[in-house]
mmCIF entry with sequence, helices, sheets and N, C-alpha, C, O atoms, coordinates in Angstrom:
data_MODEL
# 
_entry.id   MODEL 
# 
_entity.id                         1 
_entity.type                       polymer 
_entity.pdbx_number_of_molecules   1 
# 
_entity_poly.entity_id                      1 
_entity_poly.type                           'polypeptide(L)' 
_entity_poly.nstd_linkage                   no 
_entity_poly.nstd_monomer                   no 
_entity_poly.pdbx_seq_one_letter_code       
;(UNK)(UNK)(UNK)(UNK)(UNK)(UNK)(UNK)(UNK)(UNK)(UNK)(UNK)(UNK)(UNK)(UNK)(UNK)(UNK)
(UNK)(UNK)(UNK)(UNK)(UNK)(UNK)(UNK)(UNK)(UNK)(UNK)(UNK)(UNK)(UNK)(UNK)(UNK)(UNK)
(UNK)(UNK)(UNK)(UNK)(UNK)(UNK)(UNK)(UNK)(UNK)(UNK)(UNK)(UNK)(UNK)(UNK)(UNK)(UNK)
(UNK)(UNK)(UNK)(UNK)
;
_entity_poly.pdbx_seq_one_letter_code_can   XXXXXXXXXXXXXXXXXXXXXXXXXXXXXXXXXXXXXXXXXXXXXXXXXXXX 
_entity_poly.pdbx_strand_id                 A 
# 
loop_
_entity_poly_seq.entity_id 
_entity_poly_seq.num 
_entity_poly_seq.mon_id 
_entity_poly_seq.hetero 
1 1  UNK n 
1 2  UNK n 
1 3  UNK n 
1 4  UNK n 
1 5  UNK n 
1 6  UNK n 
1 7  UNK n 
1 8  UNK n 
1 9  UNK n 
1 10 UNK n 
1 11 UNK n 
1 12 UNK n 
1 13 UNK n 
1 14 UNK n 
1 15 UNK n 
1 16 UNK n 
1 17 UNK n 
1 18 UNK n 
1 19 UNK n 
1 20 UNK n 
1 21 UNK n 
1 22 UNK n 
1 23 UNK n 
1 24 UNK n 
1 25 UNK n 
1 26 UNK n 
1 27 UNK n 
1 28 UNK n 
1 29 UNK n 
1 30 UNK n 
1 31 UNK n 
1 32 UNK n 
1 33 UNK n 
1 34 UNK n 
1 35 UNK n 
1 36 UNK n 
1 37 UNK n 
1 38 UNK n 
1 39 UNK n 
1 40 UNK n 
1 41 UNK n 
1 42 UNK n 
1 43 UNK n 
1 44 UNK n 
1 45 UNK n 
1 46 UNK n 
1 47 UNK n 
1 48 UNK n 
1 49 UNK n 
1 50 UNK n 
1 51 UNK n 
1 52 UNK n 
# 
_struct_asym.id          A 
_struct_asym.entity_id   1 
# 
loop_
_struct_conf.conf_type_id 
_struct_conf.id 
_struct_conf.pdbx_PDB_helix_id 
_struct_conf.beg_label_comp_id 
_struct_conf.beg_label_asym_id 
_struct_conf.beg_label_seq_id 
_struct_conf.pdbx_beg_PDB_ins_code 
_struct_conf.end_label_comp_id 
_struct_conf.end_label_asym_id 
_struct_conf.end_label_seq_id 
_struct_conf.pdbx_end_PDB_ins_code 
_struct_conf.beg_auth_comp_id 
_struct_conf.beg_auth_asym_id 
_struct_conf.beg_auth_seq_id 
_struct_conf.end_auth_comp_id 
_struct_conf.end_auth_asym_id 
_struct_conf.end_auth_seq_id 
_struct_conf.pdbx_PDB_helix_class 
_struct_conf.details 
_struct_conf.pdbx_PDB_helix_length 
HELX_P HELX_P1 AA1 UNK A 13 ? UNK A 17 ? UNK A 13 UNK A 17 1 ? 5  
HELX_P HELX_P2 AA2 UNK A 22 ? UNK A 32 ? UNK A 22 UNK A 32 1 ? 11 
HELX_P HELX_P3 AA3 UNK A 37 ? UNK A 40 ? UNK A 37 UNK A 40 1 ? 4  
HELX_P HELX_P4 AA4 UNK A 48 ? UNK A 51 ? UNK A 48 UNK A 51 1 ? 4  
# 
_struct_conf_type.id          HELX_P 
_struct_conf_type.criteria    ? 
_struct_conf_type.reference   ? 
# 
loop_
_atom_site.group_PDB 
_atom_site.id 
_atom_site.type_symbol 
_atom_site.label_atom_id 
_atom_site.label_alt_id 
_atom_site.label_comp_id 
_atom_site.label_asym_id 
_atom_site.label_entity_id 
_atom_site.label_seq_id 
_atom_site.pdbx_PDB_ins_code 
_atom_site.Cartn_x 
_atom_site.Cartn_y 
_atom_site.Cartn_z 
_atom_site.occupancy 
_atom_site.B_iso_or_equiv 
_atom_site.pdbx_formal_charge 
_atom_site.auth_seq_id 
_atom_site.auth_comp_id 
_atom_site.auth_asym_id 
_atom_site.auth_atom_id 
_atom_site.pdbx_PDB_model_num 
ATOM 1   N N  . UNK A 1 1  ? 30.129 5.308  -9.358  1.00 0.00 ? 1  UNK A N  1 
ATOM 2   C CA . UNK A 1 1  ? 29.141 6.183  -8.782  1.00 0.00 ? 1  UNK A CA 1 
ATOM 3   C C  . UNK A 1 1  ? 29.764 7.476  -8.273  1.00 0.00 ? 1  UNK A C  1 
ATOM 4   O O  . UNK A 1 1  ? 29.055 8.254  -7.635  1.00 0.00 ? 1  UNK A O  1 
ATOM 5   N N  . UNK A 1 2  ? 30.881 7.720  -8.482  1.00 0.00 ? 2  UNK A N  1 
ATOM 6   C CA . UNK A 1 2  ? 31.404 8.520  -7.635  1.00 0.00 ? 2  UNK A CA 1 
ATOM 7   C C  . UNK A 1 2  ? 31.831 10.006 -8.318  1.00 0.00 ? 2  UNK A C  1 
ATOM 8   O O  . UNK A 1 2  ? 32.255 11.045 -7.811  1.00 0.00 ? 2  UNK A O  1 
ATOM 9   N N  . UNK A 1 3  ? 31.510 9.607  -9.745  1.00 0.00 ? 3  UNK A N  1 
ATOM 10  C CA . UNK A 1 3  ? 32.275 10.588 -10.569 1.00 0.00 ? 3  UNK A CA 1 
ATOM 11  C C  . UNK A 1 3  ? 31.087 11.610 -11.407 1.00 0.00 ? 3  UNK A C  1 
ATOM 12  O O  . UNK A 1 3  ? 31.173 12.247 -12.457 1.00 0.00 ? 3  UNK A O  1 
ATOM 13  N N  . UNK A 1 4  ? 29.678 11.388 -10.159 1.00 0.00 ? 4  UNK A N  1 
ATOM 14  C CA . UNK A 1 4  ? 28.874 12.630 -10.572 1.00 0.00 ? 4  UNK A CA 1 
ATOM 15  C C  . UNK A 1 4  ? 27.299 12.116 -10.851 1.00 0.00 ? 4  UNK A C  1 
ATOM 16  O O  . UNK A 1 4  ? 26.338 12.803 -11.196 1.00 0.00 ? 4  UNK A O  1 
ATOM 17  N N  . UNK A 1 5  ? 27.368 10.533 -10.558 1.00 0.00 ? 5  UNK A N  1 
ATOM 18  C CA . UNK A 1 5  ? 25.789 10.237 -10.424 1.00 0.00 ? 5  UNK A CA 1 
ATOM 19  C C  . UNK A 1 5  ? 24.867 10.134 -9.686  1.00 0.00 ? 5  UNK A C  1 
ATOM 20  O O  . UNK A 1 5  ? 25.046 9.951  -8.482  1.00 0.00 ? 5  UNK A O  1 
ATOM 21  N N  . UNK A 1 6  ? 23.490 10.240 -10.306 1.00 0.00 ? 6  UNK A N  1 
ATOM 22  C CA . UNK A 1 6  ? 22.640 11.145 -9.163  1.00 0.00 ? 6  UNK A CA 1 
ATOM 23  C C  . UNK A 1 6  ? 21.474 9.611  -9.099  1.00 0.00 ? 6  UNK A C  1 
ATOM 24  O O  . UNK A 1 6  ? 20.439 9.930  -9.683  1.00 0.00 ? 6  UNK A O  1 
ATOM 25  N N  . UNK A 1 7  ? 21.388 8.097  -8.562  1.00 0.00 ? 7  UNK A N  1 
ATOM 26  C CA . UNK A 1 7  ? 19.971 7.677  -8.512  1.00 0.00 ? 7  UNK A CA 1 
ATOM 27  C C  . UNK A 1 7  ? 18.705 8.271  -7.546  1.00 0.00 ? 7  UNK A C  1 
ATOM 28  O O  . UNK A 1 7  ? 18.684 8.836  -6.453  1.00 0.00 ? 7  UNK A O  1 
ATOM 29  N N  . UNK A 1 8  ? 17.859 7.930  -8.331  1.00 0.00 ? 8  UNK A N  1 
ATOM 30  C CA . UNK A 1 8  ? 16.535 8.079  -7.544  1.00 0.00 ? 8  UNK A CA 1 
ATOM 31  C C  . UNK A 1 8  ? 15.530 7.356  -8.021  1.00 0.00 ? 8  UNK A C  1 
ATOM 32  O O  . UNK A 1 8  ? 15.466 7.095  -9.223  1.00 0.00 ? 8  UNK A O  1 
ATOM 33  N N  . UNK A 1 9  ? 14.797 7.022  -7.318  1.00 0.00 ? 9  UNK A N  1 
ATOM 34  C CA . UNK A 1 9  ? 13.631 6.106  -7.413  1.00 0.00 ? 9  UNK A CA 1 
ATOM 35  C C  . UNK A 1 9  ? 12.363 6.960  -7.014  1.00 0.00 ? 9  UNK A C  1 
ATOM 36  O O  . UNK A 1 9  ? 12.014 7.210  -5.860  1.00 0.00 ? 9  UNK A O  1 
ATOM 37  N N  . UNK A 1 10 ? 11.611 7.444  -8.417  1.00 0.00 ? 10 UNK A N  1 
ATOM 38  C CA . UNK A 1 10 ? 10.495 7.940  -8.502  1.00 0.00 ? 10 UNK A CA 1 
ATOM 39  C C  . UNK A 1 10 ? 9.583  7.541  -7.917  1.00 0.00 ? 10 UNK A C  1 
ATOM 40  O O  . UNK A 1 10 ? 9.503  6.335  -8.149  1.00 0.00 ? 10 UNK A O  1 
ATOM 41  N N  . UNK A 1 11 ? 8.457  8.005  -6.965  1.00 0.00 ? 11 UNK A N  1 
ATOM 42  C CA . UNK A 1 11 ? 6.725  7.291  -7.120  1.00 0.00 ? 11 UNK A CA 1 
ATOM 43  C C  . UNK A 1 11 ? 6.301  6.912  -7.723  1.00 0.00 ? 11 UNK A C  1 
ATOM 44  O O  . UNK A 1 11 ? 6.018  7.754  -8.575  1.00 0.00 ? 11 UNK A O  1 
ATOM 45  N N  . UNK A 1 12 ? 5.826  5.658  -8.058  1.00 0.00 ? 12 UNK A N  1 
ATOM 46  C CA . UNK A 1 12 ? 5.121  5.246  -8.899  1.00 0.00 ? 12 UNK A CA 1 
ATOM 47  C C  . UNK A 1 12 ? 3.727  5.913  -9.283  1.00 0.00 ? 12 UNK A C  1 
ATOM 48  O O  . UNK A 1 12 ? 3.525  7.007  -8.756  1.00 0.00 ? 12 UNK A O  1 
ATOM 49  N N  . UNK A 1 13 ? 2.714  5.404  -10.141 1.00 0.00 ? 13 UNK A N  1 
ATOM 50  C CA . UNK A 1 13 ? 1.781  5.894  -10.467 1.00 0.00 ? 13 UNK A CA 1 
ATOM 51  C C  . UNK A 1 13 ? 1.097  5.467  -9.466  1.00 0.00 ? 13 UNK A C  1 
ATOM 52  O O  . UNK A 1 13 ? 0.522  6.257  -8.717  1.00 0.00 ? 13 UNK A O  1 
ATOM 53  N N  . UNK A 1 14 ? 1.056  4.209  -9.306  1.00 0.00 ? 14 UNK A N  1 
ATOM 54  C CA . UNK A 1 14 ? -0.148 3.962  -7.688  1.00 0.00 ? 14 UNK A CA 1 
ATOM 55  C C  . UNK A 1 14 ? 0.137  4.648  -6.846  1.00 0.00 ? 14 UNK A C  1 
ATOM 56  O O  . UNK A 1 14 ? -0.820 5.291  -6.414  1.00 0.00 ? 14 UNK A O  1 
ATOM 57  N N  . UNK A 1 15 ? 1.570  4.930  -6.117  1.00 0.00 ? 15 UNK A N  1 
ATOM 58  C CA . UNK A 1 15 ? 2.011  5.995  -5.290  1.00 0.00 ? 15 UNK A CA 1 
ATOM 59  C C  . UNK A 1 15 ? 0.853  6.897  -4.992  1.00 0.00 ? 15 UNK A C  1 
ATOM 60  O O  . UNK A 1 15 ? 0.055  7.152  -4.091  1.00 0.00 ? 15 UNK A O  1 
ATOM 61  N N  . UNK A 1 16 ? 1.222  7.304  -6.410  1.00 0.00 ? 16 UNK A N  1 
ATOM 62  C CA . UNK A 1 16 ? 0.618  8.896  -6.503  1.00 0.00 ? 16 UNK A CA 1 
ATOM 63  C C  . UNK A 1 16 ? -0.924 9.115  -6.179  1.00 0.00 ? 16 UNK A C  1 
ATOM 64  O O  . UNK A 1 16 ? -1.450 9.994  -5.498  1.00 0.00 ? 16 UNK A O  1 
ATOM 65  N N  . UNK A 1 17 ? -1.726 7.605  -7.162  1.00 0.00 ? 17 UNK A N  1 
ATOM 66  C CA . UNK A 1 17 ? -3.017 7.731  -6.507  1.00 0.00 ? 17 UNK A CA 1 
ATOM 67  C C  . UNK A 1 17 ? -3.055 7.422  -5.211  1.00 0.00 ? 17 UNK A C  1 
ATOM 68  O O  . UNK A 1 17 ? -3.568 8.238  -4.446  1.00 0.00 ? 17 UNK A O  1 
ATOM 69  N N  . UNK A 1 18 ? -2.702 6.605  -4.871  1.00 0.00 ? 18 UNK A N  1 
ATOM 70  C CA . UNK A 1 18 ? -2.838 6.759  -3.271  1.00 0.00 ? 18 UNK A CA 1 
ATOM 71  C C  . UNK A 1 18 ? -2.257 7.498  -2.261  1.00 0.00 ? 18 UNK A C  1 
ATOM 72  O O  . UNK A 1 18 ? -2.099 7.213  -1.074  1.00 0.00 ? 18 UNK A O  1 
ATOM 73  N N  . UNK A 1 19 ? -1.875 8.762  -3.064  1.00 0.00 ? 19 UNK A N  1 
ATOM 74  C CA . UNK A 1 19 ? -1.361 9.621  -1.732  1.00 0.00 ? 19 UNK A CA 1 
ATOM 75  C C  . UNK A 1 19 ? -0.475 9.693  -0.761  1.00 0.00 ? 19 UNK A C  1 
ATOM 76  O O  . UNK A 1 19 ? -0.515 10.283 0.318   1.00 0.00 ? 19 UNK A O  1 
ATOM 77  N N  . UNK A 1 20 ? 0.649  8.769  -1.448  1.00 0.00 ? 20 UNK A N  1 
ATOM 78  C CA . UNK A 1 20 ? 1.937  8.403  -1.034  1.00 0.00 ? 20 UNK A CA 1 
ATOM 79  C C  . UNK A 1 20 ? 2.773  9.634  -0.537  1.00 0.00 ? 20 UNK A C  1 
ATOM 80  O O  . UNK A 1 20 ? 3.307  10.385 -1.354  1.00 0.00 ? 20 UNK A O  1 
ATOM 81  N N  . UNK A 1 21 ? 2.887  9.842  0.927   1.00 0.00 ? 21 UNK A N  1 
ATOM 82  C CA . UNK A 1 21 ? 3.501  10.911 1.168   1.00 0.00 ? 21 UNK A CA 1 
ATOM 83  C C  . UNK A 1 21 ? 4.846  10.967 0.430   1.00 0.00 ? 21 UNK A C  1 
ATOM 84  O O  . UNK A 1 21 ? 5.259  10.078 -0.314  1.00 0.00 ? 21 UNK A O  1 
ATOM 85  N N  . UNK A 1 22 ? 5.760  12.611 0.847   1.00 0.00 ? 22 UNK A N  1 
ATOM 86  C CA . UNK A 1 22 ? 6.923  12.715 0.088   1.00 0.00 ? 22 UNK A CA 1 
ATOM 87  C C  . UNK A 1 22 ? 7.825  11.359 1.180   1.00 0.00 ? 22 UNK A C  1 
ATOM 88  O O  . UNK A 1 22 ? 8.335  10.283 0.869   1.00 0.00 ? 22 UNK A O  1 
ATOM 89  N N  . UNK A 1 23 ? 7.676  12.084 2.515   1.00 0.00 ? 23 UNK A N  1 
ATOM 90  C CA . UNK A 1 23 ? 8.422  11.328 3.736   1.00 0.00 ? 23 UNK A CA 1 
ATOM 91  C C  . UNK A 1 23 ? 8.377  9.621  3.150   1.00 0.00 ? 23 UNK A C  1 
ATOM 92  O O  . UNK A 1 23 ? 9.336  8.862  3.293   1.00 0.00 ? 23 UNK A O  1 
ATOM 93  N N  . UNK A 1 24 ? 7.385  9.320  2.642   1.00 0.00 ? 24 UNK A N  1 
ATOM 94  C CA . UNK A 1 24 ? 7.085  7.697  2.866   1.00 0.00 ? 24 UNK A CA 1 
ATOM 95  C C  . UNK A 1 24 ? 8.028  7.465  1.411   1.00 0.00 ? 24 UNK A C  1 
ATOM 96  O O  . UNK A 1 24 ? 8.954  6.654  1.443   1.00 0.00 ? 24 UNK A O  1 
ATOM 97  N N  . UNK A 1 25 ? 7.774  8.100  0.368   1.00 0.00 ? 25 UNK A N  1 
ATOM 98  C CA . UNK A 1 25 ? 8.470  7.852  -1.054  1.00 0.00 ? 25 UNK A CA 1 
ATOM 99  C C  . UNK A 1 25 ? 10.053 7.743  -0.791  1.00 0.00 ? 25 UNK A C  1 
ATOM 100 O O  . UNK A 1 25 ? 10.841 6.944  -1.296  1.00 0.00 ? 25 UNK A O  1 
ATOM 101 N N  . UNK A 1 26 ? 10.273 8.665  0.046   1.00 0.00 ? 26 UNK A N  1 
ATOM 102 C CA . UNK A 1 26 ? 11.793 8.365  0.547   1.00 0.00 ? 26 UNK A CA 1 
ATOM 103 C C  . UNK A 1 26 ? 12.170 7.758  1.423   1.00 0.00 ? 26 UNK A C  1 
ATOM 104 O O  . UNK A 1 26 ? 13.363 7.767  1.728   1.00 0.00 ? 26 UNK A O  1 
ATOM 105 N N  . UNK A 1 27 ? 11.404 7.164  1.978   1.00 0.00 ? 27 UNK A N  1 
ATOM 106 C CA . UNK A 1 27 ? 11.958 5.814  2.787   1.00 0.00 ? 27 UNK A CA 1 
ATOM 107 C C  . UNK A 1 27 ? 11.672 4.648  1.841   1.00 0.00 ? 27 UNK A C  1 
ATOM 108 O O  . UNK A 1 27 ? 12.410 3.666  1.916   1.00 0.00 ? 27 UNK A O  1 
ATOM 109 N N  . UNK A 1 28 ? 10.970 4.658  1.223   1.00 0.00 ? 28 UNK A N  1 
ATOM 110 C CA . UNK A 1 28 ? 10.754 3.600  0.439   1.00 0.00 ? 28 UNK A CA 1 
ATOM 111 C C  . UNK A 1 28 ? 12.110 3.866  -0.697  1.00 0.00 ? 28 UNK A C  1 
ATOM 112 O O  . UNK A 1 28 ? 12.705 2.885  -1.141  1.00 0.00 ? 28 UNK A O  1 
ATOM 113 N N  . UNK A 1 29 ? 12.378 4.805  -0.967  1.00 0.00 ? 29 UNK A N  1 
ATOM 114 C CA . UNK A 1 29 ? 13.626 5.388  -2.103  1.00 0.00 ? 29 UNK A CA 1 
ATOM 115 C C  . UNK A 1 29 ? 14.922 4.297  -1.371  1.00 0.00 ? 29 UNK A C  1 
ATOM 116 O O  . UNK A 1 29 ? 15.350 3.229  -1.808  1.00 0.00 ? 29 UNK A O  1 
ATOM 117 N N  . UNK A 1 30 ? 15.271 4.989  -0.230  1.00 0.00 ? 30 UNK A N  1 
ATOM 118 C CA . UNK A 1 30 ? 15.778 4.476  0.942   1.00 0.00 ? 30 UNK A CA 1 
ATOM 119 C C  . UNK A 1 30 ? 16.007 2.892  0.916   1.00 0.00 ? 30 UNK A C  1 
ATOM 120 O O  . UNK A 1 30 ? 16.984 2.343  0.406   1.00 0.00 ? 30 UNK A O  1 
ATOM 121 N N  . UNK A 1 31 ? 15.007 2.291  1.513   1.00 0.00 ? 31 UNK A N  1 
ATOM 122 C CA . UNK A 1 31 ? 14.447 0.761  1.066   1.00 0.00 ? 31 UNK A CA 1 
ATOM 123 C C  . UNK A 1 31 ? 14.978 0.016  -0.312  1.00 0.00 ? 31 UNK A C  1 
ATOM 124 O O  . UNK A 1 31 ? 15.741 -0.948 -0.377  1.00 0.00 ? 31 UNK A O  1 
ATOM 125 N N  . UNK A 1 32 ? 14.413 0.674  -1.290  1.00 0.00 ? 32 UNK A N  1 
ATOM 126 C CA . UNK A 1 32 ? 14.918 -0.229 -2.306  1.00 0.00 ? 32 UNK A CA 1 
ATOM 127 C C  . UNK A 1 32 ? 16.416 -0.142 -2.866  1.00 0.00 ? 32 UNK A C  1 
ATOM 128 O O  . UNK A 1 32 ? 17.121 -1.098 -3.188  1.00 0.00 ? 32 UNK A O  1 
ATOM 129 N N  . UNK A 1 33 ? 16.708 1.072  -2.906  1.00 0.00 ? 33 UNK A N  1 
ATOM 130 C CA . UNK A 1 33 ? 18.008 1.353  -3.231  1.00 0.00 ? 33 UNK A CA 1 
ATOM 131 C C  . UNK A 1 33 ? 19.367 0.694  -1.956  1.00 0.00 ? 33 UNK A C  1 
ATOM 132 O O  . UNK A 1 33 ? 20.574 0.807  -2.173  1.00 0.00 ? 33 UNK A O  1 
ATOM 133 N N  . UNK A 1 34 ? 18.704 -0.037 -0.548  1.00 0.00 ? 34 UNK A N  1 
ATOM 134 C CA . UNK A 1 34 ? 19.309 -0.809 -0.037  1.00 0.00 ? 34 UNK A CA 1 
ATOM 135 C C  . UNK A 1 34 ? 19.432 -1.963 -0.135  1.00 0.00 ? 34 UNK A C  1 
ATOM 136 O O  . UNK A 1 34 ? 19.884 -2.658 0.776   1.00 0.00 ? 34 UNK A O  1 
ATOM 137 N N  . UNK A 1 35 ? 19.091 -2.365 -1.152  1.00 0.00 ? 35 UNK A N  1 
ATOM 138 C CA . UNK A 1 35 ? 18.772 -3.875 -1.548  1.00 0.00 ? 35 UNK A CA 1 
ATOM 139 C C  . UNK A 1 35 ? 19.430 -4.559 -2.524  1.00 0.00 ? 35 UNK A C  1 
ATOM 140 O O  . UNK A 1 35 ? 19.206 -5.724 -2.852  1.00 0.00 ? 35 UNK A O  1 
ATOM 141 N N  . UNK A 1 36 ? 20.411 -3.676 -3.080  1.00 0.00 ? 36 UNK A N  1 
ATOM 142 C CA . UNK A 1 36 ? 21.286 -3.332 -3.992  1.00 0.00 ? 36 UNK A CA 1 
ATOM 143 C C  . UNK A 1 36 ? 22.868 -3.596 -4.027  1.00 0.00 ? 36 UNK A C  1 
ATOM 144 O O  . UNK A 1 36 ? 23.440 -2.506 -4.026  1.00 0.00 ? 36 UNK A O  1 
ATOM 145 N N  . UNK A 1 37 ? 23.536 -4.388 -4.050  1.00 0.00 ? 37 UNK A N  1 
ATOM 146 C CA . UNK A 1 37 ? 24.626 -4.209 -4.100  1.00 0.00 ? 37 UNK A CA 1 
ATOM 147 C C  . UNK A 1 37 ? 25.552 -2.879 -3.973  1.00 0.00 ? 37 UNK A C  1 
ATOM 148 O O  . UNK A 1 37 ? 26.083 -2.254 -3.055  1.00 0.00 ? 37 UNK A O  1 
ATOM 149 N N  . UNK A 1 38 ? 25.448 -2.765 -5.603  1.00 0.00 ? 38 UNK A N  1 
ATOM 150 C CA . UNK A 1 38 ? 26.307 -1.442 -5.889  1.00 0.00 ? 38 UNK A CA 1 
ATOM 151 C C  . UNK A 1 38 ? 25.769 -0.271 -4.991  1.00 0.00 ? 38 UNK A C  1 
ATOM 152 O O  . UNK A 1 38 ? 26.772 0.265  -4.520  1.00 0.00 ? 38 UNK A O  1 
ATOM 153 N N  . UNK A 1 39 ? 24.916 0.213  -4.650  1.00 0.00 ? 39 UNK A N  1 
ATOM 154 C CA . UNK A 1 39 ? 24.256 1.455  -4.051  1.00 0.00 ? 39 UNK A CA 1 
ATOM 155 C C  . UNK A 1 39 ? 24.619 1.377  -2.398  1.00 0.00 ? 39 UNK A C  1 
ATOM 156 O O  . UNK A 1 39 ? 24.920 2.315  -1.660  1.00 0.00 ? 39 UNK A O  1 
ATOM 157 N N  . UNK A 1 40 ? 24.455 -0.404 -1.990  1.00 0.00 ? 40 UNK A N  1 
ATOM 158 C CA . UNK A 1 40 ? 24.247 -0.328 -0.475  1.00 0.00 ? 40 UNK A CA 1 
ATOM 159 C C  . UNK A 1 40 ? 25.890 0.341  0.085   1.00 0.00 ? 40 UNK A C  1 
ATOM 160 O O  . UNK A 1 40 ? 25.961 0.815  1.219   1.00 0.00 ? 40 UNK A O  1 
ATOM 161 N N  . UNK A 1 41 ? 27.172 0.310  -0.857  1.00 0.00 ? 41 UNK A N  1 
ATOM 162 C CA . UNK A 1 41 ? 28.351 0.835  -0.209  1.00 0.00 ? 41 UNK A CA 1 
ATOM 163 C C  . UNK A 1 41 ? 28.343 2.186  -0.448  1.00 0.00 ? 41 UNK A C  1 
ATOM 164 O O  . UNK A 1 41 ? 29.284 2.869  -0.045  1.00 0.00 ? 41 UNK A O  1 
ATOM 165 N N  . UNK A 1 42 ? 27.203 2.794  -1.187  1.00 0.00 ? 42 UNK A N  1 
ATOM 166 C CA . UNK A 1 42 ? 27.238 4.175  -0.665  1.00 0.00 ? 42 UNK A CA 1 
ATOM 167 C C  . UNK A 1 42 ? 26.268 5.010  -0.164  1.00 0.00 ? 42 UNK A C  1 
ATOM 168 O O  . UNK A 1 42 ? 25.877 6.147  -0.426  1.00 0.00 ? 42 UNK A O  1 
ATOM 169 N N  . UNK A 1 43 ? 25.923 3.974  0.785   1.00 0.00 ? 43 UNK A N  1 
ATOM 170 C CA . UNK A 1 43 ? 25.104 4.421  1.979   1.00 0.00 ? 43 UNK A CA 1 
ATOM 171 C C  . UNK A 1 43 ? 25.166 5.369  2.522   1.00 0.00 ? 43 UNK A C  1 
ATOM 172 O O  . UNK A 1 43 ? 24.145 6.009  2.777   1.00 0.00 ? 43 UNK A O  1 
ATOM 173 N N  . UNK A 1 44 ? 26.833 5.929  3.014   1.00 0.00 ? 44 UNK A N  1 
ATOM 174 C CA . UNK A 1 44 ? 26.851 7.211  3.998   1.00 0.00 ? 44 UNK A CA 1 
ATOM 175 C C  . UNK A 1 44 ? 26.838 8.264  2.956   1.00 0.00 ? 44 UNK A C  1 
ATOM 176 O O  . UNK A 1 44 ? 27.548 9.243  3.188   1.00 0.00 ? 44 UNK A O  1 
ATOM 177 N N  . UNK A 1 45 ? 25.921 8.239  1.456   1.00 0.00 ? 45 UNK A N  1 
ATOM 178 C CA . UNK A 1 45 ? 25.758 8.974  0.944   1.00 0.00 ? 45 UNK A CA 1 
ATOM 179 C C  . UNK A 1 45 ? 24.475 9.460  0.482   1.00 0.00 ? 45 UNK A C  1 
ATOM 180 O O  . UNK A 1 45 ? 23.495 8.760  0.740   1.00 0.00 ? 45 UNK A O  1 
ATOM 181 N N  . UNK A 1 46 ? 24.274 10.797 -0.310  1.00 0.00 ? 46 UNK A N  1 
ATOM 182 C CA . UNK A 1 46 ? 22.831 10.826 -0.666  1.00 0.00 ? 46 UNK A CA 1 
ATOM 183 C C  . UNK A 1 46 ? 22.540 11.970 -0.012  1.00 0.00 ? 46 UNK A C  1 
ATOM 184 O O  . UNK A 1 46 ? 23.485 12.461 0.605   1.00 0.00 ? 46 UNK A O  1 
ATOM 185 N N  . UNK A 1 47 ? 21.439 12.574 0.033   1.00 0.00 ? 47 UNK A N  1 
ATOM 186 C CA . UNK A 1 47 ? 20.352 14.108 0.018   1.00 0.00 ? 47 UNK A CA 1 
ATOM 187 C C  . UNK A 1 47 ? 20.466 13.837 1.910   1.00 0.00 ? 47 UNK A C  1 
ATOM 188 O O  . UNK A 1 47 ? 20.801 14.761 2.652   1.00 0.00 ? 47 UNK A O  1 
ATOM 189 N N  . UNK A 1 48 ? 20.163 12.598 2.371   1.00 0.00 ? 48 UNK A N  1 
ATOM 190 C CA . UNK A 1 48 ? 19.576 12.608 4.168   1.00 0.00 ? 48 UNK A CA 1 
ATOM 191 C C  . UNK A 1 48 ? 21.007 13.266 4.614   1.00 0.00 ? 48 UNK A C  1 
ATOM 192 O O  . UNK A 1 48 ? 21.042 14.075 5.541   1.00 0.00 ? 48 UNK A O  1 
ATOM 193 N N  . UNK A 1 49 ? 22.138 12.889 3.932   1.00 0.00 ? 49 UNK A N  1 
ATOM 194 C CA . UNK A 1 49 ? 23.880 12.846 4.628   1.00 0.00 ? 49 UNK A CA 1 
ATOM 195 C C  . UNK A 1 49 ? 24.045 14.514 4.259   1.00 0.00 ? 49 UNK A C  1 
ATOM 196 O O  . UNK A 1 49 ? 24.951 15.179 4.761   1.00 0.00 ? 49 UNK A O  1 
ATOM 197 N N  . UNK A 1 50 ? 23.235 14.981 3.495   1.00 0.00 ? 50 UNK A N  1 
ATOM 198 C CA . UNK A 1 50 ? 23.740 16.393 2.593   1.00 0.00 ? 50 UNK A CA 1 
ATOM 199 C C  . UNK A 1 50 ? 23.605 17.244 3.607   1.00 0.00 ? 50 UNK A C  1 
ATOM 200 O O  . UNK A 1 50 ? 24.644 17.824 3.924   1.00 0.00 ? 50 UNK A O  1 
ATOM 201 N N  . UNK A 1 51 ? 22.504 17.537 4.302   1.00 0.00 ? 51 UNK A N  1 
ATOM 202 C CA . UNK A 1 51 ? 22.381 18.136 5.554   1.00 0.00 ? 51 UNK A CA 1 
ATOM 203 C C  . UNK A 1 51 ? 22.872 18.295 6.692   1.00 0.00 ? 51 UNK A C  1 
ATOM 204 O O  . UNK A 1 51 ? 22.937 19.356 7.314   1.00 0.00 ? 51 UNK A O  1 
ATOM 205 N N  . UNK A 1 52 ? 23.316 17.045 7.088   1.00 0.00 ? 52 UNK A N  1 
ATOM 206 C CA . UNK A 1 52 ? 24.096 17.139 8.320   1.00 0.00 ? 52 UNK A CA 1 
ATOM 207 C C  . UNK A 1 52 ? 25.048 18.203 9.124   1.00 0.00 ? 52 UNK A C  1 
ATOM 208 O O  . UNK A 1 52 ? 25.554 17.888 10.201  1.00 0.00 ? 52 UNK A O  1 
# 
């Protein structure tokens, strides 16, 4: 993961009809991508850490 890849976990289509905020899509992004093995050790990484 380290040598330039980008995951993300899109809205789904129900998402979308139901008006799934951006805030909520990324906690839910958040959520599943912690559930994960490979992803959960690079936690202190990602778009929320980019800002800091």
């Amino acid at each position: 993961m380290h040598l330039g890849y980008h995951a993300v976990k899109c809205r789904s289509q129900r998402e979308l009809t139901k008006g799934t905020s951006i805030d909520k899509g990324v906690a839910n992004e958040l959520a599943f991508f912690g559930q994960y093995p490979p992803f959960v050790a690079e936690g202190d990484r990602g778009d929320q850490h980019a800002h800091d």
